[in-house]
N, C-alpha and C positions, 0 to 999 in steps of 0.2 A: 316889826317882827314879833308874832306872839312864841313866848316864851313861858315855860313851865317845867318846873324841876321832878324826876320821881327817881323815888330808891328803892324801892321794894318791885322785887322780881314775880311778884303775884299780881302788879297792876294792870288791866286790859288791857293796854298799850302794849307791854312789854308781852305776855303771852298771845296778843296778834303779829305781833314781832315774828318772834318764836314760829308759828306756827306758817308763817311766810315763808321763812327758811328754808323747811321743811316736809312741805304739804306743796305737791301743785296741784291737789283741789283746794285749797284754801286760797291760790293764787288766783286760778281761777273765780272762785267762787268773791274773792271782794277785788280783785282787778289790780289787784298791785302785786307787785315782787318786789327786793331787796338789795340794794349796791351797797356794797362796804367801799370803805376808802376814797380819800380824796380826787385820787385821779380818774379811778373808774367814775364818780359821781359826776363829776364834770365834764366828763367826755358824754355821760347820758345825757347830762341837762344841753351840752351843746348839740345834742343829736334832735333837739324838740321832746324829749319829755319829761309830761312834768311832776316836780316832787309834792307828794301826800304830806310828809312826814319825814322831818328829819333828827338821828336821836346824835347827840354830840356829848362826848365826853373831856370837858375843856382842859382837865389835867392833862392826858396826853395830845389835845390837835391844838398845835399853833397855833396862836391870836393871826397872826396874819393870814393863816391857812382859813380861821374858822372866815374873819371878813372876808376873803375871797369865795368860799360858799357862802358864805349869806347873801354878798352880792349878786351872785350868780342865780340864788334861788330868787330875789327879792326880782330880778331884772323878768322872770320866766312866771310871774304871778304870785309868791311869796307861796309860803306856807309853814305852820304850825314846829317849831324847836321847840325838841326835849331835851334837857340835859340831865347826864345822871353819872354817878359817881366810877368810878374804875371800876372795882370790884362789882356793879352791875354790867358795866359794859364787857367785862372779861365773862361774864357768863350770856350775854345776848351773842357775842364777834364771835361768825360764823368760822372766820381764820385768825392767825397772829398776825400784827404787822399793820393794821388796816388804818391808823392814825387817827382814831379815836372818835370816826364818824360815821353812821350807817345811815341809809335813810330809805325810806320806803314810797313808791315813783310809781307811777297810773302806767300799766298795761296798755299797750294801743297795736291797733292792726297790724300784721304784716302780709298780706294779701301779696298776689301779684301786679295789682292796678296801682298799687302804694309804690311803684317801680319806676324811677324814668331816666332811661337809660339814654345813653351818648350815638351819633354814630360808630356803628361795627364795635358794638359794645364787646366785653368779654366776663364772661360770667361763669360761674363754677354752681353747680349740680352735685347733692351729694343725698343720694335715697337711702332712707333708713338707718341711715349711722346711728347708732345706739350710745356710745358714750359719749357723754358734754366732754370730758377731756379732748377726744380729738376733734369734736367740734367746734372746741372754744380756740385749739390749737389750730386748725384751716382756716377759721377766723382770722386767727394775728397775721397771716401767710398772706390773706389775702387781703388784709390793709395794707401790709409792705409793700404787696405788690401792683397796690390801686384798682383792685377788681371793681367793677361796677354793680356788681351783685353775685350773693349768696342764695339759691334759692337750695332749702331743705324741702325734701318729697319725703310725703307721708312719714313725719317724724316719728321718731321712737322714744326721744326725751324733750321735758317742758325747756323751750327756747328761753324762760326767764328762769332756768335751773341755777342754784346760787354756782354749781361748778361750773358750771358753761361760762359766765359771767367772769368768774375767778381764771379759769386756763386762759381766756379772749382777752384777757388785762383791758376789758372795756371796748375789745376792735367789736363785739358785740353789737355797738353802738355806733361804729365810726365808718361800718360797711353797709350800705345798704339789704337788711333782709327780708325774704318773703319764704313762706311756707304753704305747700299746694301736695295734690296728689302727682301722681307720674303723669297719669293721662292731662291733664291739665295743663302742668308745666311744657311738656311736646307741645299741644295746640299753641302754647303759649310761644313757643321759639317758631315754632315754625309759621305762624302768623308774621312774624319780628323776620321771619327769614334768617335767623341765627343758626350756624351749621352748629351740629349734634355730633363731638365726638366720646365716643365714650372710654373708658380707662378699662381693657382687658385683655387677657392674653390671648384667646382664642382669633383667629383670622384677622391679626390687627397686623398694623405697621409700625416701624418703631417713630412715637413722640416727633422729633427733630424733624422727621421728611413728613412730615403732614404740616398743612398750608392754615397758621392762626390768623394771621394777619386782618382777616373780613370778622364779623359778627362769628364767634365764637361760645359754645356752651362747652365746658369739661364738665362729663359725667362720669361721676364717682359711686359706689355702693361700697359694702362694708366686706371687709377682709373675709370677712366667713365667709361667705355665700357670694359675693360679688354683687353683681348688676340682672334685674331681674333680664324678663326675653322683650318685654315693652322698651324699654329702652336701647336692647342687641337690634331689635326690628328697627326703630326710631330713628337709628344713630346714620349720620352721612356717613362719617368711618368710625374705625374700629383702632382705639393706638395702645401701643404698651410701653414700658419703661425697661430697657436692658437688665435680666438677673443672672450676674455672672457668680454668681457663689450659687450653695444647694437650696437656699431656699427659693420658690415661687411668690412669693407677696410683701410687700413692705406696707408698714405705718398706712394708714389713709391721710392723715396730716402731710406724712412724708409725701408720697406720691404727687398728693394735688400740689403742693410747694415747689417740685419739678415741674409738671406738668405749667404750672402757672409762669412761671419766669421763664419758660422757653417762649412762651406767648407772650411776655412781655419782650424779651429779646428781640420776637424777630417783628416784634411791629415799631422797634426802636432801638438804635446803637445810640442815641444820647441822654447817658443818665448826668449829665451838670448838673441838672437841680437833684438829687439823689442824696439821701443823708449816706452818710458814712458809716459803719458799724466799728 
């Protein structure tokens, strides 16, 4: 394991750090983005990818915590440890809390072809949602709930956004993702023969009395504006979620988290193996 120590927050290192964070042309432009903390890192490295760069600050991350990254990195191809003092790692840690290790991980595809789905898969659709919070947040919803895939249409934020990553606690990593246009993703289900329901209130029916059980996509858009007319056209039906108070729309995190375990429900009454909360 190569190892090298730096303390000054002006070394290349530390200001391509920095600028990871920060910049998703920068992410772009050299192919890596950024995981703080032990658990999101591990859930990445156990996802297939792999780490550039990992920076450790051994004051705060446990000796057993740090062998267990090492291991994990050393298992996946190894790669270059920096260690550097507190007081540098308090001005690199994008958040508080992160256990004293960041590390910097190769960008790779998420196509649609990078996809391979189960019989009468179930998949959630979410076009143009604009903030990583609720993105990172349908992410976690849809690990709990075992989705087979996320696919984002014509996104509006970088998928290796350090928030996305931070709200997703790493399900980022642990759900299958792809990112396409609308038109694309349709050819894309309808080839798959996966029914298109979409999430709105106009000429829908309500959630529950629509049939998840088969090959399934829930399509989602964003609170403002909804679902564009490519999608209303696309869609086999049309469902909504009951709003008995005055407002019209809820969360898009929220919604697809209903929407999702109703479709888990009705294609299973036996959660035995189901964690507990």
């Amino acid at each position: 394991m190569r190892t090298e120590s730096i303390t000054s927050a002006q070394n290349p290192k530390i200001r391509t750090l920095l600028e990871l964070q920060e910049k998703s042309k920068a992410r772009r432009r050299e192919g890596l983005f950024v995981v703080e903390g032990r658990r999101e890192l591990l859930h990445c490295i156990g996802a297939g990818y792999i780490p550039h760069t990992v920076f450790v600050c051994r004051d705060i991350l446990p000796e057993d915590d740090f062998r267990n990254i090492a291991d994990a990195v050393e298992k996946c191809g190894g790669c270059g440890f920096v260690e550097i003092p507190v007081q540098l790692y308090d001005k690199v840690a994008y958040r508080g809390g992160t256990e004293g290790i960041i590390a910097e991980m190769q960008c790779r595809s998420m196509s649609l072809n990078s996809l391979n789905l189960r019989e009468n898969p179930l998949v959630v659709v979410l076009e143009s949602v604009e903030k990583p919070g609720n993105l990172g947040a349908v992410l976690r919803s849809a690990d709990a709930a075992g989705i087979d895939a996320v696919i984002v249409c014509d996104p509006l934020t970088d998928m290796y956004n350090p928030n996305l990553i931070r709200s997703s606690i790493g399900a980022i990593f642990t759900v299958p993702v792809a990112t396409a246009s609308s038109e694309d993703t349709i050819r894309w289900l309808k080839d798959r023969k996966i029914k298109i329901f979409t999430a709105q209130l106009q000429d829908s029916e309500w959630y529950y009395d629509t049939d998840m059980k088969g090959g399934t996509a829930i399509v989602m858009g964003t609170e403002a504006t909804g679902l564009t007319d490519v999608w209303r056209k696309a869609a086999d039906a049309h469902i909504k979620i009951p709003m008995l108070g005055r407002l019209d729309s809820l969360n898009v995190s929220v919604s697809a988290a209903i929407l999702m375990y109703e479709a888990v429900r009705q294609r299973s009454t036996d959660t035995s193996g189901a964690k507990m909360l």
